[in-house]
C-alpha positions as CSV (number, residue, x, y, z in Angstrom):
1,X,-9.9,-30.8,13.8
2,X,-9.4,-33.1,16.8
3,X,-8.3,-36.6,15.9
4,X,-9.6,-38.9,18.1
5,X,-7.9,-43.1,19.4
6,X,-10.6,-44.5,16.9
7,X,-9.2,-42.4,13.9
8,X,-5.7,-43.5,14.5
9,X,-6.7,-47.1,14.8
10,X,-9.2,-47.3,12.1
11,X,-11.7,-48.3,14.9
12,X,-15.2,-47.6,14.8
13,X,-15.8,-47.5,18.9
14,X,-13.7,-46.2,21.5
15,X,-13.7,-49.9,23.1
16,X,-12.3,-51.3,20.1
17,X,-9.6,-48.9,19.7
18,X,-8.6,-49.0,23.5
19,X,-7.9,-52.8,22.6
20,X,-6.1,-51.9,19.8
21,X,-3.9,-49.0,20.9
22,X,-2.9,-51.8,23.8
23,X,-2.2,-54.1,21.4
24,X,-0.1,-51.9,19.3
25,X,2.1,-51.2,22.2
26,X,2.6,-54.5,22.9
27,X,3.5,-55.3,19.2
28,X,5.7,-52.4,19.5
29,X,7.9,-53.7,22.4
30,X,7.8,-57.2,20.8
31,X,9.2,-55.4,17.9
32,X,12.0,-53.9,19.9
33,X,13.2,-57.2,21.3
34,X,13.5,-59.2,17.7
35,X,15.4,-56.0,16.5
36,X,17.6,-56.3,19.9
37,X,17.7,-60.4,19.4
38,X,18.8,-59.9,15.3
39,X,21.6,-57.5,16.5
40,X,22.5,-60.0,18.7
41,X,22.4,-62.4,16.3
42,X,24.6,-60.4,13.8
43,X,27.5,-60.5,16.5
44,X,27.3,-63.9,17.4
45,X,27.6,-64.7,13.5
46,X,30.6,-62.1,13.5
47,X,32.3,-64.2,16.1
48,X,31.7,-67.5,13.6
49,X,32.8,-66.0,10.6
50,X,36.0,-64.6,12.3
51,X,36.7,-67.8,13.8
52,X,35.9,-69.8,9.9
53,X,38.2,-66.6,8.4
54,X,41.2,-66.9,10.9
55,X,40.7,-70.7,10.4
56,X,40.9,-70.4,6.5
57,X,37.7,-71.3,6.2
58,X,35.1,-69.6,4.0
59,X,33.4,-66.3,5.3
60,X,29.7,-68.4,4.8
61,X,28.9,-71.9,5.6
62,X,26.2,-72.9,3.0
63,X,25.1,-76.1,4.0
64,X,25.0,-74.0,7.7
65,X,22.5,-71.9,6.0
66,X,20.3,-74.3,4.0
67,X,19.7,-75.8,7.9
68,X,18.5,-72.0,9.1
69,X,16.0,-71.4,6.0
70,X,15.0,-75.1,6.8
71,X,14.5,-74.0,10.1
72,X,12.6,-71.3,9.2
73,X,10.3,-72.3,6.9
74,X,9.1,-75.3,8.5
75,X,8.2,-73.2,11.7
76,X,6.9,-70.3,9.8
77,X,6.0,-71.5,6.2
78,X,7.2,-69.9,3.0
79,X,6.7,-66.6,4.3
80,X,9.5,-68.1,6.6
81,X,11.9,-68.3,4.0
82,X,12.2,-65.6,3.1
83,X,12.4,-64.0,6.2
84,X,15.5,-66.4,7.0
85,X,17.1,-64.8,3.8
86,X,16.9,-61.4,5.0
87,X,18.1,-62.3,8.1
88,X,21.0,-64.6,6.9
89,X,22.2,-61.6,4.8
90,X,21.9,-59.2,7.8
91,X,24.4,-61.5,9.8
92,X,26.4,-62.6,6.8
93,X,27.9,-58.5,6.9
94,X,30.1,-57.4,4.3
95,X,30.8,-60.0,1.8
């Protein structure tokens, strides 16, 4: 059996499933480039929490991350939140 670009998309014309096999890709490489910002991220926050460590500091600056979830969920909603959370415990490493 022969699967066809409207039985991977869930299309029901080969038109419609053009525009979404594009659109995938697209959402692929955006995907690619948050996972390449994030890791970014995560070693930029290494650098902080090295610098607050050395310092005698603590490893995590609450109040620093009560202003990122803010952040967050006032750009993105509460869906926002939580997506700030997982990405604050990414970059927080091993605690």
């Amino acid at each position: 059996m022969t699967v066809t670009a409207a039985d991977k998309t869930g299309a029901r014309t080969t038109e419609a499933a053009g525009v979404i096999t594009g659109a995938r890709e697209r959402i692929d490489a955006l995907d690619d480039r948050i996972i390449g910002l994030i890791q970014e991220r995560m070693a930029v926050s290494a650098v902080i929490q090295e610098a607050r460590i050395t310092s005698g500091g603590r490893r995590v600056n609450l109040s620093r991350e009560m202003e990122v979830l803010d952040h967050y969920r006032q750009a993105l909603g509460k869906p926002g939140t939580a997506l700030a959370m997982t990405m604050l415990e990414l970059c927080r490493g091993r605690v």
